[in-house]
GUKOLMI-594472 format. One record per residue (C-alpha): residue number from 1; chain; y, z, x. Coordinates in nm, 2 decimals. Example, Ala and Ser with C-alpha at 12.3 -4.5 7.8 and 13.67 -1.06 7.14 Angstrom:
<mardos>
+-----+--------+--------+--------+--------+
! num ! chaine !      Y !      Z !      X !
+-----+--------+--------+--------+--------+
!   1 !      A !  -0.45 !   0.78 !   1.23 !
!   2 !      A !  -0.11 !   0.71 !   1.37 !
+-----+--------+--------+--------+--------+
</mardos>
This chain:
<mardos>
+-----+--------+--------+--------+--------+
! num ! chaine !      Y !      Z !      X !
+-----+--------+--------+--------+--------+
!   1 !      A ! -13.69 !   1.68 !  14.37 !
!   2 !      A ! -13.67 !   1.61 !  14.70 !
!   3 !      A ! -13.40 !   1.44 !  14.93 !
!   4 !      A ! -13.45 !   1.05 !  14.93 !
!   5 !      A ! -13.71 !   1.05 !  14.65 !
!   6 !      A ! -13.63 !   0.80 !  14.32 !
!   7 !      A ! -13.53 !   0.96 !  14.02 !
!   8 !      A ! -13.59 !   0.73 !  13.72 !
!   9 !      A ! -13.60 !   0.44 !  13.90 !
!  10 !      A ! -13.31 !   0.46 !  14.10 !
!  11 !      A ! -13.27 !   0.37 !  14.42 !
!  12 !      A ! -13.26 !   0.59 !  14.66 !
!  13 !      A ! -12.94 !   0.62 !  14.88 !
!  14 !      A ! -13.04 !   0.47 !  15.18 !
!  15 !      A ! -13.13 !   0.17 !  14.96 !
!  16 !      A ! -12.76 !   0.14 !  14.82 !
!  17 !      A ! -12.65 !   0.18 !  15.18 !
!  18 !      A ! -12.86 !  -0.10 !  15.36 !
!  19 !      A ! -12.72 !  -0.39 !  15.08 !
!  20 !      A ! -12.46 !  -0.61 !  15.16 !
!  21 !      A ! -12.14 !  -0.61 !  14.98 !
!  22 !      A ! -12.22 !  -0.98 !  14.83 !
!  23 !      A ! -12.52 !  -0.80 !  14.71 !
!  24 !      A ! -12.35 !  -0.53 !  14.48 !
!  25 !      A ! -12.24 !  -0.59 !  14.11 !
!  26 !      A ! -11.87 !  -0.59 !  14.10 !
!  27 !      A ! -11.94 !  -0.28 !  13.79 !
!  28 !      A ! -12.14 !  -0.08 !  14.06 !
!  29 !      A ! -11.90 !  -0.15 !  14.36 !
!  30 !      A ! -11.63 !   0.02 !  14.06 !
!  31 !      A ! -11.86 !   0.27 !  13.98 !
!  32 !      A ! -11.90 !   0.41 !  14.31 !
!  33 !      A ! -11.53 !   0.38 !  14.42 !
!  34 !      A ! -11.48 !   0.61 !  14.11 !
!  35 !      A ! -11.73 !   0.87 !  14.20 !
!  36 !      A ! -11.60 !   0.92 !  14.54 !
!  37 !      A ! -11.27 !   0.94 !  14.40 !
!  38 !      A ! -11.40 !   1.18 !  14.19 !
!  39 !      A ! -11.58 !   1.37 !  14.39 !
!  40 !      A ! -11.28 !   1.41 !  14.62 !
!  41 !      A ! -11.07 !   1.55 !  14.36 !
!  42 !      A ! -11.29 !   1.81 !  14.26 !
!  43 !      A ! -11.36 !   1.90 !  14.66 !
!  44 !      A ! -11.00 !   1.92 !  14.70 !
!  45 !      A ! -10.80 !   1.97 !  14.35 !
!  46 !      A ! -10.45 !   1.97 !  14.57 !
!  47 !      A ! -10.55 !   1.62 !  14.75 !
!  48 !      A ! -10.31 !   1.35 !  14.69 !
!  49 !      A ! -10.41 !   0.99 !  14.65 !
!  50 !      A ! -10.17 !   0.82 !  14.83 !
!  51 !      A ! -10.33 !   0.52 !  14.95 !
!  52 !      A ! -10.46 !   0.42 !  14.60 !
!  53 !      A ! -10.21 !   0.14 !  14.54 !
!  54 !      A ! -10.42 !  -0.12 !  14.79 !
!  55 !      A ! -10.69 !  -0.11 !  14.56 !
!  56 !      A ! -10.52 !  -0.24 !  14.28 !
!  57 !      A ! -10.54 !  -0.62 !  14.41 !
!  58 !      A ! -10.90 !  -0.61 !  14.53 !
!  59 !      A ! -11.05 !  -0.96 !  14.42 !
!  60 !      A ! -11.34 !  -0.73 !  14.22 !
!  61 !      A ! -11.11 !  -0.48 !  14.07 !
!  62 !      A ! -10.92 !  -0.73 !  13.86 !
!  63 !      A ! -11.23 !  -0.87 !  13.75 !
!  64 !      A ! -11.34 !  -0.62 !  13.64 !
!  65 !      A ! -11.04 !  -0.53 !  13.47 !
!  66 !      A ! -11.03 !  -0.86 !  13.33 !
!  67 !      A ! -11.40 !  -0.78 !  13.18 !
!  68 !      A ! -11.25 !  -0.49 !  13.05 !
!  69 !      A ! -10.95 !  -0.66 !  12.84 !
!  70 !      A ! -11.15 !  -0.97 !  12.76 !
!  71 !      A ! -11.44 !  -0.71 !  12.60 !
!  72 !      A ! -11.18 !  -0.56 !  12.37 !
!  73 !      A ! -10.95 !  -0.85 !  12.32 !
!  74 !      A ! -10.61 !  -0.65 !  12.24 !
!  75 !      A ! -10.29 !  -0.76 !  12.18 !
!  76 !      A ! -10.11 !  -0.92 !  12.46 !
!  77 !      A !  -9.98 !  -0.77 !  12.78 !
!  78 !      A !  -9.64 !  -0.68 !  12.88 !
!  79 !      A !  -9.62 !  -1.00 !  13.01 !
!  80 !      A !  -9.68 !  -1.20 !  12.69 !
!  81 !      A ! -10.04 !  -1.33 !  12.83 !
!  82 !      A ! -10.32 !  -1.33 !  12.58 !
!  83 !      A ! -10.67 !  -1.34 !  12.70 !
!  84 !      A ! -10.69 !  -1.71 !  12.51 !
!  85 !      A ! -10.34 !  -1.82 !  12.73 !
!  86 !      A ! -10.51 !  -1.67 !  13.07 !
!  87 !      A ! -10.85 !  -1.84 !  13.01 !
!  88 !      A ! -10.67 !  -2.21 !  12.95 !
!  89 !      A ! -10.42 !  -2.15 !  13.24 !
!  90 !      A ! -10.76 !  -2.06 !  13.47 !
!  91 !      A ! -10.90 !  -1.71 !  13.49 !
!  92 !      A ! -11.00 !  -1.77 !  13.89 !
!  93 !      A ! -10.61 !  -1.91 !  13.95 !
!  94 !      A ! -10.45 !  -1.65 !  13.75 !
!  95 !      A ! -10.66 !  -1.34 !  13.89 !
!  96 !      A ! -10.53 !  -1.48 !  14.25 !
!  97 !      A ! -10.17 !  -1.51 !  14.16 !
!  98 !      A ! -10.18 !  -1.15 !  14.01 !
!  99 !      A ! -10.34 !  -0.98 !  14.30 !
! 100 !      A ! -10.11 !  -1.20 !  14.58 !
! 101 !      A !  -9.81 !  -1.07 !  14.32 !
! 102 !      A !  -9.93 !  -0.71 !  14.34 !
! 103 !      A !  -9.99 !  -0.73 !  14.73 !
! 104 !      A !  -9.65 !  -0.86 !  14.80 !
! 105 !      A !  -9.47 !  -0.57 !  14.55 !
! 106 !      A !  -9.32 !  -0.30 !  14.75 !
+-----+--------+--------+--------+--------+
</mardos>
């Protein structure tokens, strides 16, 4: 196959590359974070992620991770939170306070 040409469909990368970030499913936006972190490692198996922590309070990381605990609907957190307790308090408000909480952590 050649460079640029679709391969079941997909887009091609200068498709992904011209969309706006509003344009992007949160999943994808995760998805392709992962891969490059991926592909990093295995470029450079001694590289050391040190700048990893800022992602952690990206508004479309934690919901995604939400998605992720709601899907399998464990037991609660360390923090006593269930998902039922998080949806009645207000998933929007509580996703906020957790990512200002995790910004402001040294």
């Amino acid at each position: 196959m050649k460079y640029g040409q679709q391969k079941n469909g997909a887009e091609t990368q200068s498709q992904i590359f011209n969309r706006k970030r509003s344009e992007i499913p949160t999943a994808e936006r995760l998805q392709t974070l992962q891969e490059k972190l991926y592909q990093k490692a295995k470029q450079e198996p001694n590289y050391r992620f040190y700048v990893l922590y800022d992602k952690t309070f990206i508004p479309y990381m934690l919901q995604e991770a939400r998605k992720k605990v709601r899907a399998t609907n464990t037991a609660p957190g360390i923090d006593g939170q269930t998902v039922k307790d998080i949806e009645q308090y207000g998933v929007s408000q509580y996703l906020y306070e957790i990512g200002e909480e995790l910004r402001n952590t040294n």
